[in-house]
C-alpha positions as CSV (number, residue, x, y, z in Angstrom):
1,X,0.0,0.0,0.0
2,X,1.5,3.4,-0.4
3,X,2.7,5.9,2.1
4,X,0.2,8.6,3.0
5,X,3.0,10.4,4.3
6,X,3.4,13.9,2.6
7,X,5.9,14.2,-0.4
8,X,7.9,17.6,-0.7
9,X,10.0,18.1,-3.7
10,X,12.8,20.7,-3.7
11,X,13.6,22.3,-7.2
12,X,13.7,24.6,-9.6
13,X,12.7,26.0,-12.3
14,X,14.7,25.6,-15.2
15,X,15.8,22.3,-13.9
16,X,15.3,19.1,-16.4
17,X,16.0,16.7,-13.7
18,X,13.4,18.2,-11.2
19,X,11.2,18.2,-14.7
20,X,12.3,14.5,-14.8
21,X,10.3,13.4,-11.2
22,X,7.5,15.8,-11.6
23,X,6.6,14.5,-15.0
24,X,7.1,11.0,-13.3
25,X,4.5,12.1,-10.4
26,X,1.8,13.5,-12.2
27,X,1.5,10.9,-14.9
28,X,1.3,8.2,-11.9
29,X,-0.8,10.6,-9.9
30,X,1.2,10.8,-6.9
31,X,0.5,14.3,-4.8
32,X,3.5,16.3,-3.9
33,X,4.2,20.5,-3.2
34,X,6.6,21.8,-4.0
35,X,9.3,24.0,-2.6
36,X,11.2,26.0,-5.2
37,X,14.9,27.1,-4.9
38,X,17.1,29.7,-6.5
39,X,18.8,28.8,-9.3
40,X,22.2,29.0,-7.4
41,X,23.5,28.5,-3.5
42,X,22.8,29.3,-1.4
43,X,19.4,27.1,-0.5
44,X,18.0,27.8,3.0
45,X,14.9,26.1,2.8
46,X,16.9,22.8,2.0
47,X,19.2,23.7,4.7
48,X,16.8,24.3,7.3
49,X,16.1,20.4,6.9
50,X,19.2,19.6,7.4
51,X,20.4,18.8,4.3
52,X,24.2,19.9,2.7
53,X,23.6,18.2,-0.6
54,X,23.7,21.1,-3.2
55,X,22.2,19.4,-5.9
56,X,17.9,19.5,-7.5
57,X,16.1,18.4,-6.7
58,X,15.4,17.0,-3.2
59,X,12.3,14.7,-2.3
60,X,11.3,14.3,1.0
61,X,8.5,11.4,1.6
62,X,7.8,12.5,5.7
63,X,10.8,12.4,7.3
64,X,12.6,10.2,4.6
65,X,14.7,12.4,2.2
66,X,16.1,10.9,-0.8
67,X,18.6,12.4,-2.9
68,X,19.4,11.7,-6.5
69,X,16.8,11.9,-9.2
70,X,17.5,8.0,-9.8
71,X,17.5,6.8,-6.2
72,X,14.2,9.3,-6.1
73,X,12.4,7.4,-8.7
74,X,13.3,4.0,-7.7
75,X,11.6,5.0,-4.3
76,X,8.5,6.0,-5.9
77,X,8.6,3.1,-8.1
78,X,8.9,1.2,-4.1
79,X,6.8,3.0,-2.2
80,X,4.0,3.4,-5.1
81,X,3.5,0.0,-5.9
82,X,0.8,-0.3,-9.3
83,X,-2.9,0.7,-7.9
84,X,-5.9,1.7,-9.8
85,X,-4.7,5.0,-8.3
86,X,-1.7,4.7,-9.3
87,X,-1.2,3.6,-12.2
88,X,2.0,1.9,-13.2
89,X,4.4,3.0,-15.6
90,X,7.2,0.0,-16.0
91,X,7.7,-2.0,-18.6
92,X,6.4,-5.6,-18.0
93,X,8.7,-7.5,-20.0
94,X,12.1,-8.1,-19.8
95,X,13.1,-6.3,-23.1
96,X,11.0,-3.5,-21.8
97,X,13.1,-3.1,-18.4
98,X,16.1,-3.1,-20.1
99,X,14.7,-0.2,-22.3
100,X,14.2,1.5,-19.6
101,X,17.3,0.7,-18.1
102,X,19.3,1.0,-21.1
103,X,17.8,4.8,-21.8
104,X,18.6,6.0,-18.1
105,X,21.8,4.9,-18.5
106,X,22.0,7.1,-21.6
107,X,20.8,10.4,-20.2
108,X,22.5,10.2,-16.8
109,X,25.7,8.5,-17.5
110,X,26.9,9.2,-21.1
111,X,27.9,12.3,-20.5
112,X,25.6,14.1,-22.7
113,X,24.2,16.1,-19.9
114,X,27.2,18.0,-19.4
115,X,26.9,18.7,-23.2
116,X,23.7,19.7,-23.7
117,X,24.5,22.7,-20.5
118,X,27.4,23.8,-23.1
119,X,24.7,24.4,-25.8
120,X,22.5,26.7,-23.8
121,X,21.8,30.3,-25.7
122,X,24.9,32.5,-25.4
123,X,22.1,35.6,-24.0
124,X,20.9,33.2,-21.6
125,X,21.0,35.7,-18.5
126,X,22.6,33.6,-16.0
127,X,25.5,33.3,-18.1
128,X,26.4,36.5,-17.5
129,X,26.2,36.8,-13.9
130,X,29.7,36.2,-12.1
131,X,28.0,35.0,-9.0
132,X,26.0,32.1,-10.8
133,X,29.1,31.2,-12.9
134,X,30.8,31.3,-9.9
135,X,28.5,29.0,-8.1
136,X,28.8,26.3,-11.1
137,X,32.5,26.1,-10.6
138,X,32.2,25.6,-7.0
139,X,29.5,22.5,-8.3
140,X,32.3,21.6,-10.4
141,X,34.8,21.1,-7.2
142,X,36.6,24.7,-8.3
143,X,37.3,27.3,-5.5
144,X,39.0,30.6,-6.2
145,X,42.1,30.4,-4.6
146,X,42.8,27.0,-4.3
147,X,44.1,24.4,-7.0
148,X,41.6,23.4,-9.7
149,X,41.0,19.7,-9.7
150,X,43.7,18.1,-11.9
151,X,43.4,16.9,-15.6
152,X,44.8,14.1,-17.2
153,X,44.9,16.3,-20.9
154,X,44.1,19.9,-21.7
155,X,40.4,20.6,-23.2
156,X,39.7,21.7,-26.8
157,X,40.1,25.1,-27.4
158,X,36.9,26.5,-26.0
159,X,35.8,28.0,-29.1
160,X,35.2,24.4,-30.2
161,X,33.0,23.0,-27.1
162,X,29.7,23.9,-28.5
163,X,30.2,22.2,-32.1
164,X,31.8,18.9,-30.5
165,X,29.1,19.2,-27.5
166,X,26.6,19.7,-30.6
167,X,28.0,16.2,-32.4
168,X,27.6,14.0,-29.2
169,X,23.9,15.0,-29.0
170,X,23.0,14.8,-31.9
171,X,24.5,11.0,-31.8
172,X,22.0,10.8,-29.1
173,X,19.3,12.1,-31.0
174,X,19.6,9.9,-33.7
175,X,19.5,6.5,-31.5
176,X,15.7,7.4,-30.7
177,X,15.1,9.1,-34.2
178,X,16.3,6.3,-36.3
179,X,15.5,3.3,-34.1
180,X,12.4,2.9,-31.2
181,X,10.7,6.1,-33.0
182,X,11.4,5.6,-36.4
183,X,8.4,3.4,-36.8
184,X,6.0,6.4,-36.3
185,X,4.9,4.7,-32.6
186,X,3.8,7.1,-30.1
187,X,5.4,6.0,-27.2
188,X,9.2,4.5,-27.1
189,X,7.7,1.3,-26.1
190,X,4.9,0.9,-28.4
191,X,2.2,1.5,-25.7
192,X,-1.1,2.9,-25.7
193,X,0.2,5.8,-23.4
194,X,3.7,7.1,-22.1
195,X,5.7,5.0,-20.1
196,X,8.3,5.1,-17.5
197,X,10.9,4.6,-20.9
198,X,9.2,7.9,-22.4
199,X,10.4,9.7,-19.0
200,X,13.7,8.5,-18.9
201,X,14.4,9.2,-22.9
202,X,12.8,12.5,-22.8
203,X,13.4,14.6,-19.9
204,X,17.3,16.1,-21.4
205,X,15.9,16.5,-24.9
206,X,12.9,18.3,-23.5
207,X,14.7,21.0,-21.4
208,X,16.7,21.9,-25.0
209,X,13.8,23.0,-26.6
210,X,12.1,24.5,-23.8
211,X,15.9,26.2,-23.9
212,X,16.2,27.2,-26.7
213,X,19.4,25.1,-27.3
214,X,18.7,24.4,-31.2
215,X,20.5,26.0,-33.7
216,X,20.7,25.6,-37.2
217,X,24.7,25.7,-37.2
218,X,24.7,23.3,-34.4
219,X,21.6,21.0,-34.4
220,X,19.3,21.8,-36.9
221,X,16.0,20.3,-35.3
222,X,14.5,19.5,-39.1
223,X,17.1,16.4,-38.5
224,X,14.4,14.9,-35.5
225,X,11.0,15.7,-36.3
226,X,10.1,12.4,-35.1
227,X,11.6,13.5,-31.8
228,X,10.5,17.0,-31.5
229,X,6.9,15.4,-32.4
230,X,6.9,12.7,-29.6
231,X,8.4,15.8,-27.1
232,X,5.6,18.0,-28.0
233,X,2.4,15.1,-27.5
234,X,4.3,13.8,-24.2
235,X,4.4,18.2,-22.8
236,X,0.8,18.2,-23.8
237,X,-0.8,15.1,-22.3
238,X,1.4,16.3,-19.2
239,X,0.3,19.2,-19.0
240,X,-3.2,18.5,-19.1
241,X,-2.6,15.9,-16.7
242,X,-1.1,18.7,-14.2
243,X,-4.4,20.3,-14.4
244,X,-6.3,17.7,-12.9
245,X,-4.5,18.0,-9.4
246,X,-2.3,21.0,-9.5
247,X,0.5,21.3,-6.6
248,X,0.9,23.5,-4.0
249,X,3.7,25.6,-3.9
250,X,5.1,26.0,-0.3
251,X,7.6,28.2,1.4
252,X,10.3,26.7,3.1
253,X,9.1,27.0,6.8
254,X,6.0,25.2,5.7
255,X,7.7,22.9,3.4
256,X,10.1,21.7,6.6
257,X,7.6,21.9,8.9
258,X,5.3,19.4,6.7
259,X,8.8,17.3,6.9
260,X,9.4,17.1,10.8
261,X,5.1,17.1,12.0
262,X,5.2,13.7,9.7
263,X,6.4,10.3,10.2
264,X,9.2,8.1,8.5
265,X,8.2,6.1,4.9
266,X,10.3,3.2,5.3
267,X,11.8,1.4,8.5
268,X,15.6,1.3,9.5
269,X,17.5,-1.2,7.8
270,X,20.9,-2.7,8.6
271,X,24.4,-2.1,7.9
272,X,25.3,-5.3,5.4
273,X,28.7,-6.2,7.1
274,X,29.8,-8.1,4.0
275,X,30.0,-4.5,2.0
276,X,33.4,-4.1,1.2
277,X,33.2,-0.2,2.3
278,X,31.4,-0.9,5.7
279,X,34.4,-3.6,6.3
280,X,37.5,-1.2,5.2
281,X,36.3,1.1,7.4
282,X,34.5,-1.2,10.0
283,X,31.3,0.6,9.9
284,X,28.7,-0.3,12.4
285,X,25.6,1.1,12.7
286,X,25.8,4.5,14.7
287,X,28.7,5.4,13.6
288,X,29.0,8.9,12.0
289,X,29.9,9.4,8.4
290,X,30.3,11.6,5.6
291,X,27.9,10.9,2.5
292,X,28.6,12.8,-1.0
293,X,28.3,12.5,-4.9
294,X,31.9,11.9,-6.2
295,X,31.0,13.5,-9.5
296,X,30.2,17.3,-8.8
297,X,29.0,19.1,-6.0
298,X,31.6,16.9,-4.0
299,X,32.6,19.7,-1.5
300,X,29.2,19.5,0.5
301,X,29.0,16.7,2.2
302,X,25.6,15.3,4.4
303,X,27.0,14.2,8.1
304,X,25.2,11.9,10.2
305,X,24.7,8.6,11.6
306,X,24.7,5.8,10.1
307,X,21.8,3.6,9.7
308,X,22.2,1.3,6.9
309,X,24.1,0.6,3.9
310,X,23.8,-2.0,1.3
311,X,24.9,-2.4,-2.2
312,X,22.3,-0.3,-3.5
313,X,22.1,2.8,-0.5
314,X,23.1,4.4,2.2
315,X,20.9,6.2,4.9
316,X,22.1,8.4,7.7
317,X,20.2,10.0,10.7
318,X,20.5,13.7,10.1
319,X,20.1,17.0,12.5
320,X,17.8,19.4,11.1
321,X,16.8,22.9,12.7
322,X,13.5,21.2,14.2
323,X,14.5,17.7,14.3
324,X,15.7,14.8,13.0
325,X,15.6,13.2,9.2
326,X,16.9,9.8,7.4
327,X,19.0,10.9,4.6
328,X,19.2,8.5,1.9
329,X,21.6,8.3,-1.0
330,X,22.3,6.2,-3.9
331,X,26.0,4.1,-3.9
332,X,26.3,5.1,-7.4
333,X,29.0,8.1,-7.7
334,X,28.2,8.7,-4.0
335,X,31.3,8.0,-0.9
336,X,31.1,7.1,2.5
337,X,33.9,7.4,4.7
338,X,33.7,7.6,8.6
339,X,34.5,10.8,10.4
């Protein structure tokens, strides 16, 4: 049965992976408010809950705060098991899965991300503004004044980054253009509506347009239409679907007040001996330890104690401003080391 615990998602607005769980959440019909952040640090309402993890979004369900857009939607996919309420979107066959699997893979660990930042318009405003350039450095591990984070090979000359950022996604493009959609199906996997596959294919390629990142002398979107087609049905039935139950939008007193007046969605697990981390270090539950992505935003690190680790996650019991919180964190591109 699923939680009837509040769910409070921290984000913002020009972010495609906070796009990624929203989408996610209204086309399962899963309630949420919303809390939404500044663009850059620093994020009060998150830290109010305790929280040193810089990166969007956040999801708290209760007490239970998950980090990582894929540990996020792996929860929901838990914790929201398929009811006439709500209704599921994974693939049920094994081909299916690894679809789904094989297109999240894509998005989040190709590298194509990164790219498709470097084709953002030139006028976009944040661009020029030294404090939000200077808080994507600082995501990028970069202080001013200490030692950049060491290279193993110089970059291209930077006058080159958008057309070779512009080459890798288009290769990306052209895997759903010329393969799952090239049939003239609807949805990636042939259903009768979008899928959990549509959501992890779509949500990078979807923040470009709604970007503006298409150029003619870089992508010329002509190339996709089979692509920009299934982006625009998939906005539309979203959007409708939004209207049916639209969110509240919450300030951040409220938002961490709904957090610490509500219970915990899941109960404590154990610390899995046998994890070659926890015996390095010889973990034990209680023990206090640093948790943090190892890919950017590494210099803000959650503190706590721990409560269990296994080869999937790690949770830790964190202090918040008006109580206490279970952090939890995927073990993809994320450390723990004792304090």
């Amino acid at each position: 049965m699923a939680p009837t615990l509040p769910i409070v998602i921290y984000h913002y607005v020009f972010s495609p992976v906070g796009k990624r769980i929203i989408w996610y959440m209204t086309l399962r019909n899963i309630p949420y408010t919303h809390c939404l952040q500044p663009l850059a640090l620093p994020r009060p309402d998150i830290a109010q809950i305790g929280v040193s993890y810089r990166r969007i979004p956040v999801l708290a369900i209760g007490r239970d705060v998950y980090l990582d857009s894929r540990l996020i939607m792996r929860k929901l996919e838990e914790l929201y098991p398929p009811s006439a309420a709500h209704p599921s979107l994974s693939g049920t066959t094994g081909d299916q899965k690894a679809i789904e699997r094989l297109l999240d893979v894509l998005m989040s660990d190709s590298g194509i991300f990164d790219k498709a930042i470097q084709l953002l318009p030139l006028d976009f405003p944040p661009l020029s503004d030294p404090e939000f350039l200077k808080d994507r450095a600082e995501l990028a591990g970069i202080v001013p004044g200490k030692t950049p984070p060491p290279q193993s090979a110089p970059g291209p000359d930077p006058k080159l980054r958008r057309p070779i950022a512009a080459a890798e996604l288009r290769d990306a493009m052209e895997i759903l253009e010329t393969t799952l959609l090239a049939d003239g199906r609807d949805w990636v996997l042939k259903t009768d509506r979008p899928m959990l596959a549509d959501i992890e294919a779509v949500w990078l390629f979807e923040w470009m347009v709604s970007m503006d990142c298409f150029s003619p002398e870089l992508i010329n979107s002509n190339q996709f239409p089979k692509i920009l087609a299934w982006i625009d049905r998939l906005s539309k039935l979203v959007a409708e679907k939004a209207k049916e139950s639209p969110a509240e939008e919450v300030n951040g007193d409220i938002a961490a007040a709904t957090i610490f007046n509500s219970g915990y969605a899941e109960e404590e697990g154990i610390v899995e001996e046998k994890e070659a981390v926890v015996a390095v270090q010889g973990l034990k539950k209680g023990d206090l330890v640093n948790v943090y992505p190892t890919d950017n935003g590494c210099l803000h690190k959650d503190t706590g104690a721990l409560v269990s680790l296994n080869s999937k996650e790690v949770v830790i019991n964190v202090e918040g401003k008006n109580g206490k919180i279970r952090v939890h964190a995927p073990r993809h591109k994320f450390a723990i080391e004792a304090v």
